[in-house]
N, C-alpha and C positions, 0 to 999 in steps of 0.2 A: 267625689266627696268634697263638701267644701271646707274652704282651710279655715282654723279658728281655734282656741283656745278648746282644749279637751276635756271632756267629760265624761261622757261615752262615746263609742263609735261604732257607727252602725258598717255591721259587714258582710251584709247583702251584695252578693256579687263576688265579693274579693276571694282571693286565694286561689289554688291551682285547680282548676276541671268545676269551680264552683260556677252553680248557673246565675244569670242574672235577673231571674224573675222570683227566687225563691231567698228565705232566708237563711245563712250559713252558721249552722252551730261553732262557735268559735272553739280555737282549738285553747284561746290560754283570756283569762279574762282577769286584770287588775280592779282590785275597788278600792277605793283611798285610800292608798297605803302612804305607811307612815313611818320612820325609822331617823329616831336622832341619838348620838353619842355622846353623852353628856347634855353639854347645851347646842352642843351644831345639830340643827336637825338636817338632816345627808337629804333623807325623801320625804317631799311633802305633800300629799293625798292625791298619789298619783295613781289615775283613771284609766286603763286602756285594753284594749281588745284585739287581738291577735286570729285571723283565718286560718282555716288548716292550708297546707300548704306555703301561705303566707312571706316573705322574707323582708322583718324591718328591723331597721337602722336606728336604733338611737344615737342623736348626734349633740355634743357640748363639750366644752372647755372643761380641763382638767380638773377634779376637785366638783364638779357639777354635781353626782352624785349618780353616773349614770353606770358605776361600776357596782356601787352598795345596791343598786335598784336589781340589779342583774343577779347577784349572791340573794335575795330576796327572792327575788322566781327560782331558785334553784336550790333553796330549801339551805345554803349555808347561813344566813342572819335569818332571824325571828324578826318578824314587823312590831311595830309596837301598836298600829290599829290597822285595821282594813285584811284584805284577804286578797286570796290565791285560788284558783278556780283553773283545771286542768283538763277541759274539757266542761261536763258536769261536774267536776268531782273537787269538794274544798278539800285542799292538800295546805294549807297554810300551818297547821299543825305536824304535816308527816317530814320526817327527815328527809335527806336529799336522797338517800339510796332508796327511797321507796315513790320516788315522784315521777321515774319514766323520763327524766331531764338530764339531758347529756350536755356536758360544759366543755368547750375548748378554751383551753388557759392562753394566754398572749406570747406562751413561749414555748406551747405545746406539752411540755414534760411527757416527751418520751419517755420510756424506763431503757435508761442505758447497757442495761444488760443483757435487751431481750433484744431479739432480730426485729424488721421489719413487720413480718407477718405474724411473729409471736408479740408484739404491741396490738396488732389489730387485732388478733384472738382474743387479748385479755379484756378485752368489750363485750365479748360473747357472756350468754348469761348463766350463771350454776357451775354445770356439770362442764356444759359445754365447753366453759372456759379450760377446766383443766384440760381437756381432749384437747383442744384446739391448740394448747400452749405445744405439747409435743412433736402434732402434726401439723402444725398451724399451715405451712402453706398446700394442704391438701384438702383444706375447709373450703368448701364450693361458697360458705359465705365470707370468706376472708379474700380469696380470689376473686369474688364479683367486685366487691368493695376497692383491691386495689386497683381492678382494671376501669371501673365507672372512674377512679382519679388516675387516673394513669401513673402508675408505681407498680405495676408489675413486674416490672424488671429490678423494683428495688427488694423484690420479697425476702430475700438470705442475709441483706446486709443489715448493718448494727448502726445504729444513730448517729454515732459519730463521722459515718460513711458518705453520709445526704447531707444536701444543701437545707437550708433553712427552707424554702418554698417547699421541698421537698417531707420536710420535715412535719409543715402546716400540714398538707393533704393524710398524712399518717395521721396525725392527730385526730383531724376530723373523721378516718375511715375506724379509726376506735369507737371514737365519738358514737356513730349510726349504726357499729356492730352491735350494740345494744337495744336494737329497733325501737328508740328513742319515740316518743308522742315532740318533743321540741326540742333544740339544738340551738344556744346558747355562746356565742360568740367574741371573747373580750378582746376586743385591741388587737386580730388575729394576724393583722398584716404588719403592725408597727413597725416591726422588727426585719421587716425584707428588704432586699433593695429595691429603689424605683422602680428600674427595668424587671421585677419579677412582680410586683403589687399586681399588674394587669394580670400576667396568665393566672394567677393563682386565683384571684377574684373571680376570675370568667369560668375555673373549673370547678370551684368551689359551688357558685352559684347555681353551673349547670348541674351537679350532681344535686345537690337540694332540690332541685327544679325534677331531676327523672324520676327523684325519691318521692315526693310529694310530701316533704317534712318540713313541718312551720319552723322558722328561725328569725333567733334576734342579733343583731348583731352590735354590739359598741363601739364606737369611734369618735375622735375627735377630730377625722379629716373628713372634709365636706365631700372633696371629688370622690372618697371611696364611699360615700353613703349615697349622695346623689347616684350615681354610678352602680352599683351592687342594691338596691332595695328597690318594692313595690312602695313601699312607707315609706317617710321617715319621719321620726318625733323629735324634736327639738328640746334638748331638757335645760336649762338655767335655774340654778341657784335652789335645787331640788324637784323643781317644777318640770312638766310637761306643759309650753310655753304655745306650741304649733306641732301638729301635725297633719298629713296628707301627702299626696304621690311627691315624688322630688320636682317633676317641673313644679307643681302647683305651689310648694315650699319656696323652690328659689325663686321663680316669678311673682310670687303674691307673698311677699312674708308679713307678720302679722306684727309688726312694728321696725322699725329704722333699726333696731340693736340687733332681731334676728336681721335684717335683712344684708347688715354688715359681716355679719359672724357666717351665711350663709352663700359662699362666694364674694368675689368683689364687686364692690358699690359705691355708686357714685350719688351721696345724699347731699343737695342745696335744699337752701330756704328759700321759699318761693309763696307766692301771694296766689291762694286759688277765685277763679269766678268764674261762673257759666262753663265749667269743665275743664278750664286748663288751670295752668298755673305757671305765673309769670316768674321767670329766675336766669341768670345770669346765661343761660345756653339758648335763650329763646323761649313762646309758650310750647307747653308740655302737657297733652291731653293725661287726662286721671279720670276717674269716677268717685266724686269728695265732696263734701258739703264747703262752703267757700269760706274762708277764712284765712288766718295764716297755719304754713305748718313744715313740713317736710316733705321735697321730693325726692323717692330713689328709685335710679337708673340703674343696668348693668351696661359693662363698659364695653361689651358689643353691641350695644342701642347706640352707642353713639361714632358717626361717621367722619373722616377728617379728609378734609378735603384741601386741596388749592387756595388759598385768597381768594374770597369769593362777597362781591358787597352783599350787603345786609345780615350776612350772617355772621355769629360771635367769632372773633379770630384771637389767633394771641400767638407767642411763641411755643416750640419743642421744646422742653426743657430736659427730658431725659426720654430713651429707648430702651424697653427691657425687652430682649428677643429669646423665644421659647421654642426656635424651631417650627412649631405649626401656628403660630402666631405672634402676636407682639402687644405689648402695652407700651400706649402712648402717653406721656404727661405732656401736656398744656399747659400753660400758663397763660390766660387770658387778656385783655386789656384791662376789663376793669378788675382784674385782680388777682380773681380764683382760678385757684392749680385742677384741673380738670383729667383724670386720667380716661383713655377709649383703648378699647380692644381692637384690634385690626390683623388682617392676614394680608402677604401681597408687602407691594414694598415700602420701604421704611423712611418714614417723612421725614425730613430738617429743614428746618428754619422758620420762617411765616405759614401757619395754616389756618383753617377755617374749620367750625365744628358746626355740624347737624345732629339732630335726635330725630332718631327714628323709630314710631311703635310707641306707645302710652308707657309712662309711668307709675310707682302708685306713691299714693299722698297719703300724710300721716300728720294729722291737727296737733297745731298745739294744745297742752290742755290747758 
């Protein structure tokens, strides 16, 4: 699909077991919706389309509006125009406990009182729930659930017992005891530490994936959206800004502010003609009408090499080492602080910088 400002979005093809010649009834479909507090308007006539199966990422800075938009699909704010569409069915009017949409909060809110399996029970729907709370871990759907997240071994203990990762997978095994139509995500990792973000992501995702339950998920960290979604939408200052797969977001963004906000980026001014565009690192292939405007790079396009004539050189001015990599700052000759991603060893003193792989250009208006 290609990347661009959102209106609608066609999802043909997309989502889990959907075929690619046919069209896919989506499972959640947004129409201008609209919701302001006073005078801040939070959302503004946001457009979008979710497959069944599906897993997207909304992604923006704090205060963006991408948490009001999410209480909006999940039936706790009332929009002030536009609709809610949950398959066929306009729910824009029905409460939340009547919309089939299951919410994991950013800090889980387990019930402190209830064990492991008696949290997951009380997902279960009616009657069930109260059977389940007694017997809960002898519910063949409370056992499938903790073993698809692997917490079966946590089933008898009480909340306070488990690590916070631990704690996410409970949540969301509530969460799908409800055999939810979509599964609603806010900020679910913020709170873990580094070293657990990944497993919990990778099981979380996998079990959505065996489930075949469309989910959205919120955040304001790129690598876990990039990373964890088939989508991602980009929202700024209420708006859905870009959306499309994450290479196509972070390779092609749809102006220099996502392209900054979207990973690190390396944006010159540079003068375009007959394809390239001239700037301080050498020409730099684009696909642009020619004029002046902006080039941006990511910082593993670009190569540092040894002293080498003709190409831009300058000094290291700082090393930031990550273990599986490293950012380089440059300081140029003619000026400009230039940072490059690199793996492998760690350069000081005089270097030389290449670009490799097209850029994209963005005119000035």
């Amino acid at each position: 699909m290609s990347v661009g400002l959102l209106e609608s979005v066609d999802v043909r093809g997309q989502g889990v077991g959907a075929g690619a010649d046919r069209a896919v009834e989506p499972a959640l479909v947004l129409e201008g919706l609209i919701k302001s507090f006073g005078a801040t308007r939070a959302v503004r006539s946001v457009s979008l389309q979710l497959a069944p199966g599906e897993l997207l990422a909304i992604l923006g800075p704090s205060g963006c509006g991408k948490s009001t938009l999410l209480r909006l699909i999940a039936g706790l704010e009332r929009p002030d125009a536009g609709r809610v569409l949950l398959g066929d069915r306009d729910v824009t009017a029905r409460p939340a406990h009547k919309r089939r949409i299951a919410m994991v909060p950013q800090e889980g809110a387990l019930f402190p009182h209830l064990t492991v399996a008696q949290n997951v029970a009380f997902g279960l729907p009616g009657a069930a729930r109260l059977f389940g709370l007694r017997r809960a871990g002898e519910r063949p759907e409370v056992r499938r659930l903790l073993e698809l997240l692997h917490i079966e071994d946590l089933a008898d203990r009480m909340p306070a017992q488990i690590s916070g990762g631990q704690a996410q997978r409970v949540a969301l095994a509530r969460a799908l005891a409800c055999d939810p139509e979509l599964v609603l995500l806010d900020e679910p990792f913020s709170a873990l530490d580094a070293s657990l973000r990944h497993h919990v992501r990778t099981d979380i995702r996998a079990t959505l994936r065996q489930l075949g339950v469309a989910a959205i998920v919120v955040t304001h960290d790129q690598e876990e959206a990039l990373s964890l979604a088939d989508r991602v939408a980009v929202m700024q200052a209420g708006r859905i800004v870009q959306v499309g797969a994450p290479d196509e977001v972070y390779r092609a963004p749809a102006d220099s502010g996502i392209a900054q906000f979207v990973g690190n980026a390396v944006v010159l001014p540079g003068l375009c003609a007959a394809g390239c565009v001239t700037t301080c690192l050498g020409d730099i292939a684009v696909t642009a009408t020619d004029g002046e405007g902006l080039v941006m790079l990511r910082p593993e396009q670009i190569l540092v090499l040894p002293p080498t004539p003709g190409l831009p050189s300058g000094e290291v001015e700082q090393v930031t080492f990550f273990g599986h990599d490293a950012d380089v700052q440059v300081r140029l000759d003619s000026g400009e602080s230039v940072v490059a991603r690199i793996q492998g060893d760690l350069p000081r003193g005089r270097v030389s910088l290449q670009v490799r792989g097209a850029g994209c250009f963005y005119p000035s208006a």
